[in-house]
C-alpha positions as CSV (number, residue, x, y, z in Angstrom):
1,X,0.0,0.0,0.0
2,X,1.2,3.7,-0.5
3,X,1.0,6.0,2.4
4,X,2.3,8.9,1.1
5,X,0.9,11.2,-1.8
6,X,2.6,11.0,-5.4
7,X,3.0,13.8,-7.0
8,X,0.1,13.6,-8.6
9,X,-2.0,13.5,-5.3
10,X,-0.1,16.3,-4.1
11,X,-1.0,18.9,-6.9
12,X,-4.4,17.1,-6.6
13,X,-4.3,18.3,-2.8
14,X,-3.1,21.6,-3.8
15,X,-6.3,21.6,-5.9
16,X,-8.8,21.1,-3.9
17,X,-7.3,23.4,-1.2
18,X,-7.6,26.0,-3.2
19,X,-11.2,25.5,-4.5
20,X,-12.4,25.3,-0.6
21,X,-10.9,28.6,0.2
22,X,-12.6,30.2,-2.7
23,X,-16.2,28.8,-1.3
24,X,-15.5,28.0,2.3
25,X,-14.0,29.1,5.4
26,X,-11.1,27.0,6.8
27,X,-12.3,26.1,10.5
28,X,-10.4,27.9,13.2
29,X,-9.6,25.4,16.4
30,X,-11.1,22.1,17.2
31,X,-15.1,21.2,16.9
32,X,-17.5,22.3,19.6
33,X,-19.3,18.8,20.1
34,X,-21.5,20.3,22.6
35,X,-23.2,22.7,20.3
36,X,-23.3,19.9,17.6
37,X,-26.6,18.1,16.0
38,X,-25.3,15.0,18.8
39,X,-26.0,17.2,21.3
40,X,-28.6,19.6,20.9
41,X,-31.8,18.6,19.2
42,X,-32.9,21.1,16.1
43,X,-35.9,22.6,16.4
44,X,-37.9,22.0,13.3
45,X,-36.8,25.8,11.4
46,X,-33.4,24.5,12.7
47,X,-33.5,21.4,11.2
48,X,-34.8,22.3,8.0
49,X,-32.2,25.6,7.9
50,X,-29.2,22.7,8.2
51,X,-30.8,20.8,5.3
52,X,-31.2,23.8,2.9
53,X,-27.6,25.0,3.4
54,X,-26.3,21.3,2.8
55,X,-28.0,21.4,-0.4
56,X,-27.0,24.4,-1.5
57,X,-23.2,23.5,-0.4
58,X,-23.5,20.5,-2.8
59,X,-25.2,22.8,-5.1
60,X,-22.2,25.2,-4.9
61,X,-20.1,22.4,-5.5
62,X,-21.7,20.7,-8.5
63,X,-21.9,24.1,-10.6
64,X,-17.9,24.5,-9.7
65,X,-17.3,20.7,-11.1
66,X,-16.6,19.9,-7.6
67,X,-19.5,17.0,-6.7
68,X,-19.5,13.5,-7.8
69,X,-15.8,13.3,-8.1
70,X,-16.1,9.7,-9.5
71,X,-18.8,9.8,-11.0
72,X,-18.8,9.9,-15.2
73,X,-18.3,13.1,-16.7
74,X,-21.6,13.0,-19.2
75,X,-23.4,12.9,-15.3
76,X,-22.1,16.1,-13.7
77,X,-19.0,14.1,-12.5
78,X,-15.4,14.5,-13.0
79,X,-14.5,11.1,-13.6
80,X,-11.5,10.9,-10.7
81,X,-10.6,7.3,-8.9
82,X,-12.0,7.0,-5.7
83,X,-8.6,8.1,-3.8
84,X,-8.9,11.4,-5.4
85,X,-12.2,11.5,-4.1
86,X,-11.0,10.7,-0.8
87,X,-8.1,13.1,-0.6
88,X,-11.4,16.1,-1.5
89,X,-12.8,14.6,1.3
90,X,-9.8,14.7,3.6
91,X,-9.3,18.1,3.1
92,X,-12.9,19.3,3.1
93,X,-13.4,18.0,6.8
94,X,-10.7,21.3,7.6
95,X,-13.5,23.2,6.3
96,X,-16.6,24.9,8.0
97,X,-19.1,23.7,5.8
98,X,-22.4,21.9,6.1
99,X,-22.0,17.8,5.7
100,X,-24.0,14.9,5.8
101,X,-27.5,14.0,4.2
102,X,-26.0,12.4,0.3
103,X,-24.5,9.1,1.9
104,X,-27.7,7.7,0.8
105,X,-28.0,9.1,-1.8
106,X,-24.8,10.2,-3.7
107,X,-22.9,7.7,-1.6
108,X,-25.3,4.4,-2.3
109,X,-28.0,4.9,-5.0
110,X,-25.9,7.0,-7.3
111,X,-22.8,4.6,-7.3
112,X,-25.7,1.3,-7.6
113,X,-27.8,3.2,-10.6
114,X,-24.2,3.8,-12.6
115,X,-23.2,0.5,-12.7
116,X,-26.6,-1.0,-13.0
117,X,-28.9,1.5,-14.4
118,X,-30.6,2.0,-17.9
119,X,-29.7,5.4,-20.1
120,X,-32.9,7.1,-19.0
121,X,-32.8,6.0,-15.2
122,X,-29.2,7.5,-14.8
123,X,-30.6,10.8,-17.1
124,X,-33.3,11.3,-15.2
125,X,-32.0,10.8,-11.3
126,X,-28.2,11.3,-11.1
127,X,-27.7,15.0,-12.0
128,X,-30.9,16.2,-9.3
129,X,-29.4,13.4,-7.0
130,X,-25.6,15.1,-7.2
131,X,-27.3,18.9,-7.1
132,X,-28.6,18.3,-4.2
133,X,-32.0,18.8,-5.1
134,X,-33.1,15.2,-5.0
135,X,-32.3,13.0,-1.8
136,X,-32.7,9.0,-1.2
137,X,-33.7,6.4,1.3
138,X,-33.4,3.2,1.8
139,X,-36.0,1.1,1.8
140,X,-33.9,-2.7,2.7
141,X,-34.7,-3.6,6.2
142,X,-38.0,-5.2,7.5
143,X,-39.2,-6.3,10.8
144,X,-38.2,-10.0,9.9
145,X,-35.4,-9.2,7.5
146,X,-32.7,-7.2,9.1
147,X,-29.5,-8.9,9.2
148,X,-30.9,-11.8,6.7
149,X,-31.6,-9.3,4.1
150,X,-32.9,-11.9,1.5
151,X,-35.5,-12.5,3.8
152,X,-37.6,-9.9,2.9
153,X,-41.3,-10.4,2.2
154,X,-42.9,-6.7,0.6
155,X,-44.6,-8.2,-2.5
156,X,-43.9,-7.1,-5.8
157,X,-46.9,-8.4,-8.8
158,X,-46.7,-7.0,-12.2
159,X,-49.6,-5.9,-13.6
160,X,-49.4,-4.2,-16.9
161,X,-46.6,-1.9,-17.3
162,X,-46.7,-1.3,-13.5
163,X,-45.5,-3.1,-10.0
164,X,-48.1,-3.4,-7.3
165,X,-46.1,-3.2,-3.9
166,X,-47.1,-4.1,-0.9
167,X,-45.3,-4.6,2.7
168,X,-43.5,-3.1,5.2
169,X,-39.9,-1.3,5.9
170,X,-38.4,-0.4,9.1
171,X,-35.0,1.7,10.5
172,X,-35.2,3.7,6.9
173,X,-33.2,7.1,7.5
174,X,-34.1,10.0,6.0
175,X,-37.6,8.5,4.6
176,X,-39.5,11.8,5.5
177,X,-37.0,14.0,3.3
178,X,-36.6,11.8,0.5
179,X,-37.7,12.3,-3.2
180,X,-36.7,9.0,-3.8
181,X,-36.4,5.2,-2.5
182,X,-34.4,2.0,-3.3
183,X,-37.0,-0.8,-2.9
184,X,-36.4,-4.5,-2.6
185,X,-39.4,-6.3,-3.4
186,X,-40.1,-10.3,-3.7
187,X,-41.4,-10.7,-7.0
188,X,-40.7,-14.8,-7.4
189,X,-41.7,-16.8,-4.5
190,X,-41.1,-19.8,-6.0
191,X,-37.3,-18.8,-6.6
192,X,-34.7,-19.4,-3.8
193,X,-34.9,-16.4,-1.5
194,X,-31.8,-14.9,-3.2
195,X,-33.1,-15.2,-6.9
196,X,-36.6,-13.5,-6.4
197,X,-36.0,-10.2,-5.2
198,X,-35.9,-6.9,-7.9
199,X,-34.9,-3.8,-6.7
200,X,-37.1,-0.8,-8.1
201,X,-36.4,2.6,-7.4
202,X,-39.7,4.1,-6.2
203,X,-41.1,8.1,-6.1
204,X,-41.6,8.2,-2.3
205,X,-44.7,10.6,-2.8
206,X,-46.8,7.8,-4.6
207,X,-49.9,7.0,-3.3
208,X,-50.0,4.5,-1.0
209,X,-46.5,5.1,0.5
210,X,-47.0,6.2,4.8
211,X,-44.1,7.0,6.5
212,X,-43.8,6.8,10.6
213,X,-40.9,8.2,12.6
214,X,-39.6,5.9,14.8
215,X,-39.5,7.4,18.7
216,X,-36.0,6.8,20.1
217,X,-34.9,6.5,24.2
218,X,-33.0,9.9,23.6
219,X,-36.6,11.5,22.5
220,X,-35.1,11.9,18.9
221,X,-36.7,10.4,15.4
222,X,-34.4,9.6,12.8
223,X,-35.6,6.4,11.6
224,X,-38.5,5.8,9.9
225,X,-41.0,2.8,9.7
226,X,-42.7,2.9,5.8
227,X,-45.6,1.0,5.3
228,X,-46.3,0.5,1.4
229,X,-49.9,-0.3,0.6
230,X,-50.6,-1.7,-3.4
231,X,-48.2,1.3,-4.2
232,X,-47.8,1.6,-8.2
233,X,-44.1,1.3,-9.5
234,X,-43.9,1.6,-13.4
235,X,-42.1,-1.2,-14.2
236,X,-39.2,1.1,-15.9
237,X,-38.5,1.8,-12.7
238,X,-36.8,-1.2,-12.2
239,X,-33.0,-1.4,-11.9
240,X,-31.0,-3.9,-14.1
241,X,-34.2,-6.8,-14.3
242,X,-37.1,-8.5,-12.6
243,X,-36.0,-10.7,-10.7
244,X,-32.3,-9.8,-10.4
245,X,-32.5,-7.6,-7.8
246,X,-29.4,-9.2,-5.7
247,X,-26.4,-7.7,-8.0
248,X,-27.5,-4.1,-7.3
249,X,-28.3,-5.1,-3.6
250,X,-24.9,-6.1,-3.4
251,X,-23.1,-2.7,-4.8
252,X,-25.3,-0.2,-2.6
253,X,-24.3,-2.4,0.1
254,X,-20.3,-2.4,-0.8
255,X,-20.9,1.5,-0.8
256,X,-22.7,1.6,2.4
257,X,-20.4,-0.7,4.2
258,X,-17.2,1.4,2.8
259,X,-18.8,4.8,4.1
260,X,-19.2,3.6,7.4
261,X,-16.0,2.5,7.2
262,X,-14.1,5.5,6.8
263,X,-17.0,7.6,8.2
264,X,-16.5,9.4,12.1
265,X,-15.2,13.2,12.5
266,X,-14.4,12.2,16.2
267,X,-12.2,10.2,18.3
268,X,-9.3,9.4,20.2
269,X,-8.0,12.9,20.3
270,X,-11.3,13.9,21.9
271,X,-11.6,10.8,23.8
272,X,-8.4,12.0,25.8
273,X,-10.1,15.8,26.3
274,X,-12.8,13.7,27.8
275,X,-10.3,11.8,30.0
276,X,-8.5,14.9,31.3
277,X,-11.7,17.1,31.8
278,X,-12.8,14.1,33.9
279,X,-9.2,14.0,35.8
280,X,-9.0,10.2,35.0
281,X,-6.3,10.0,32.5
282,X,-3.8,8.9,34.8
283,X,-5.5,5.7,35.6
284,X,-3.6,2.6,33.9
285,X,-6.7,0.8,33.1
286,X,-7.7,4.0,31.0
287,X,-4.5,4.8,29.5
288,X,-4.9,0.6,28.4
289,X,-8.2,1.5,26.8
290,X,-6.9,4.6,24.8
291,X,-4.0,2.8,24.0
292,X,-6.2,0.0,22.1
293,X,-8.3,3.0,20.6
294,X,-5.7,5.0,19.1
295,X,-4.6,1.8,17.5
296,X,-7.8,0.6,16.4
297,X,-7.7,4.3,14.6
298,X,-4.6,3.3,12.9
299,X,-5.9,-0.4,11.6
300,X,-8.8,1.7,9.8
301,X,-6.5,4.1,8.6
302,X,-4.3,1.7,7.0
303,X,-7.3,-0.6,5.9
304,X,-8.3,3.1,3.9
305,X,-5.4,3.5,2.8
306,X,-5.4,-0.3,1.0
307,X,-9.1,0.6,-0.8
308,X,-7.5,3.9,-1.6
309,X,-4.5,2.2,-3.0
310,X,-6.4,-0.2,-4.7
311,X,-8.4,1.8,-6.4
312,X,-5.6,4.3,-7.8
313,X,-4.2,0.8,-9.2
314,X,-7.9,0.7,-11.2
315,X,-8.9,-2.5,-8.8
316,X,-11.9,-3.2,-6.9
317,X,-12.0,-3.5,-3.4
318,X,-13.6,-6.9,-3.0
319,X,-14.2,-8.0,1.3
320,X,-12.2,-5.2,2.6
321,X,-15.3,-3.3,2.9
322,X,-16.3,-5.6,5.2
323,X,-13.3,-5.9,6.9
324,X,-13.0,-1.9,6.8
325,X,-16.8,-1.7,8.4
326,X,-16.1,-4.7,11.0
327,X,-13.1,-2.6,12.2
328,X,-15.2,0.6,12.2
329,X,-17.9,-1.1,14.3
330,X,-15.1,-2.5,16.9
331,X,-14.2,0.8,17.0
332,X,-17.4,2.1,18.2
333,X,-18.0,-0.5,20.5
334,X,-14.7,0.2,22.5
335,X,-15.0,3.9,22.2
336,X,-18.8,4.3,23.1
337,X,-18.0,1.9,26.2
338,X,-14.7,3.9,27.3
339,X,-16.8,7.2,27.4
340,X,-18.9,6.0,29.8
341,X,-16.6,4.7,32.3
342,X,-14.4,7.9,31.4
343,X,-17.9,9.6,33.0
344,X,-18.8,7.2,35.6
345,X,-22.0,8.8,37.5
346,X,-22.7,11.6,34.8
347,X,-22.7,9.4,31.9
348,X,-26.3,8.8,33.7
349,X,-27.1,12.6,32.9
350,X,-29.1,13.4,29.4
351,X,-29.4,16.7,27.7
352,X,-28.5,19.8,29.3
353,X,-27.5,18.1,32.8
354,X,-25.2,16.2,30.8
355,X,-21.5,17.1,30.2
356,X,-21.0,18.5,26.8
357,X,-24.8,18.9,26.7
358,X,-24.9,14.8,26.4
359,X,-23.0,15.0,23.4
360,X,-21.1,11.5,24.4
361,X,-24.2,9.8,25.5
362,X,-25.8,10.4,22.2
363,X,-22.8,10.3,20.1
364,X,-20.9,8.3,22.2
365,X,-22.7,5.8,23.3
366,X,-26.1,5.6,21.8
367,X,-24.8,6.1,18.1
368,X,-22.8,3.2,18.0
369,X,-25.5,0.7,17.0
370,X,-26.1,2.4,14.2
371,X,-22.9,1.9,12.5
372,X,-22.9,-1.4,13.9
373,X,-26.3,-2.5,12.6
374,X,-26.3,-0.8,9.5
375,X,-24.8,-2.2,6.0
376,X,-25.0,-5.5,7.8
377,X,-24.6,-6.2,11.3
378,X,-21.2,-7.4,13.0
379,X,-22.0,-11.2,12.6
380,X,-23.1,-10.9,9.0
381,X,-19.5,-9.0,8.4
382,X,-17.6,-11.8,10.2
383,X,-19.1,-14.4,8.1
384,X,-18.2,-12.4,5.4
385,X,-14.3,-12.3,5.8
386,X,-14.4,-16.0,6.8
387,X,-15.4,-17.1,4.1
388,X,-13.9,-14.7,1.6
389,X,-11.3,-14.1,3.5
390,X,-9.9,-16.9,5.3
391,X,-11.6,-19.7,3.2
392,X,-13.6,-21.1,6.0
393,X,-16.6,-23.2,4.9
394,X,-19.7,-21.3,5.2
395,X,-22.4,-21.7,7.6
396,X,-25.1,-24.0,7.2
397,X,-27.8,-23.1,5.1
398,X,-30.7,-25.3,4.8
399,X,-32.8,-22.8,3.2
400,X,-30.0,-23.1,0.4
401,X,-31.5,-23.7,-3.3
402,X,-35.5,-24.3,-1.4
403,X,-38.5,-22.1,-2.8
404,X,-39.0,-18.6,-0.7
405,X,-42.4,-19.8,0.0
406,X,-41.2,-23.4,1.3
407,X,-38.8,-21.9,3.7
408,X,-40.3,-22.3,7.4
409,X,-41.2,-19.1,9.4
């Protein structure tokens, strides 16, 4: 792997410094985390004030030739590896600007519809989608298909030149916002459970389509339950074929699992501010625990660096997502975990009571799961790398090759 930039990357770097101080300012000292979205919950006008100057940062950026780095020219991109894109993203973090609210959608659907999508479908969504005018959700998970994903059971029938789609979808982000939603359906039950699925990309304002915030412990909402009642797809709305849902399914989730990966915009350095604030970094079996998180840091650093590497060599990363997100997710676990005990009685406190307005609790603590749970869970990763990996046998699978509607429930 190459740690260092060529000089290529560096007059790359150069690049993109220079467009950010153009548009943006360059922040000046280290994040308040107490006054952050973790910590304070938006009001509504705040909440929608954060969203319009998002878009209108990825606006700025699109009409400079600065979004979609790897995406295809002929869609608003600039055609760039992905380590180019990385090194924009590197440098854009320095920067006070508004993030957050395209993984879905620039991050998963764009990247799935490119590689999978007909001439019209990428016409018609990518260039809204990488404006920022158009956002995505996605609609994978259900109440008995989480972690075994081709599990799912929201119907799909054909009739005419239109799906019929009906079910159910749970833990979708972003569902209220979206224009837009990646939809697995069952369409074959008498396929294995892998072969009947097509994935449709659906107008979340059709009729039929209710969408139900999900109340969390911390009194937030930012999951969705959407129930789908004979909602009407047109059937050119389906990406790649009927049917053959599960090689899409499989890029989005490559994507998702790499941006969690190399997602977080904390950690051990404030970790330690936590630790002397709290006069406890003195204690050995703290200093242990830092110890193992700073180097945890490193492991998904280098990890980075071998995607990044691999992809300025033109290859594609093939389980080192899934190593990438299994070592984000231990991460999490050790960090969110440390915090507490860093806290001991006042990691009890919530909100305003809380030290650094509960931003650790939240962020900390509370956060983890999601990164854990989403883009597969921890145990679906580790089966993953053992068998692509390591070249263990895989697990048993009696439901292997039977018909989705034989297999016992």
């Amino acid at each position: 792997m190459d740690f260092d930039d060529t000089p290529e990357e560096a007059a790359w770097r150069l690049e993109c410094r220079a467009f950010l101080e153009r548009h943006a300012s360059r922040r000046d000292g280290a994040i308040d985390w107490s006054e952050s979205h973790w910590a304070i919950h938006p009001t509504t006008d705040e909440a929608e004030a954060a969203r319009v100057a998002a878009a209108n940062w990825q606006t700025t950026k699109f009409e400079a030739g600065w979004a979609g780095l790897t995406w295809p020219v002929e869609f608003g991109g600039r055609g760039e590896s992905s380590h180019f894109n990385a090194i924009f993203a590197d440098e854009e973090a320095a920067y006070d600007v508004p993030l957050g609210g395209y993984s879905q959608s620039i991050g998963m659907a764009g990247p799935t519809i490119i590689s999978h999508g007909s001439q019209v479908q990428k016409a018609r969504y990518l260039e809204p989608m990488l404006r920022g005018v158009e956002t995505w959700c996605q609609l994978f998970s259900e109440p008995n298909a989480g972690s075994d994903l081709a599990g799912l059971r929201a119907v799909g029938i054909i009739d005419g030149d239109e799906m019929v789609v009906t079910g159910q979808k749970v833990w979708t982000s972003n569902a209220i916002e979206a224009a837009h939603g990646m939809l697995l359906v069952r369409t074959d039950p008498d396929a294995p459970k892998h072969s009947g699925i097509t994935y449709l990309l659906v107008d979340m304002t059709s009729p039929g389509i209710e969408i139900r915030p999900l109340q969390q412990i911390d009194g937030r909402a930012e999951f969705n339950e959407v129930f789908l009642d004979e909602v009407r797809v047109p059937l050119d709305c389906v990406l790649g074929d009927v049917n053959a849902g599960w090689g899409p399914i499989l890029t989005t989730l490559s994507n998702e699992r790499q941006s969690i990966g190399t997602s977080g915009r904390f950690g051990f350095a404030d970790v330690v501010e936590l630790a002397r604030a709290f006069k406890v970094d003195h204690r050995p079996t703290v200093r242990q625990q830092l110890a193992r998180l700073v180097e945890m840091e490193s492991t998904i650093r280098y990890l980075s660096y071998r995607v990044r590497t691999a992809a300025s060599r033109g290859e594609m990363p093939g389980p080192e997502s899934s190593v990438l997100k299994l070592a984000a997710s231990r991460r999490l676990e050790l960090q969110g975990s440390l915090v507490m005990e860093i806290m001991g009685g006042a990691a009890m406190l919530v909100g305003s009571d809380a030290p650094m307005n509960g931003f650790w609790q939240n962020a900390g603590f509370l956060c983890q799961w999601m990164s854990r749970i989403g883009g597969g869970t921890d145990e679906v990763q580790r089966n993953i790398v053992g068998e692509n990996v390591l070249g263990l046998p895989q697990e048993p699978r009696p439901d292997k090759g039977v018909a989705f509607r034989d297999i016992a429930t």
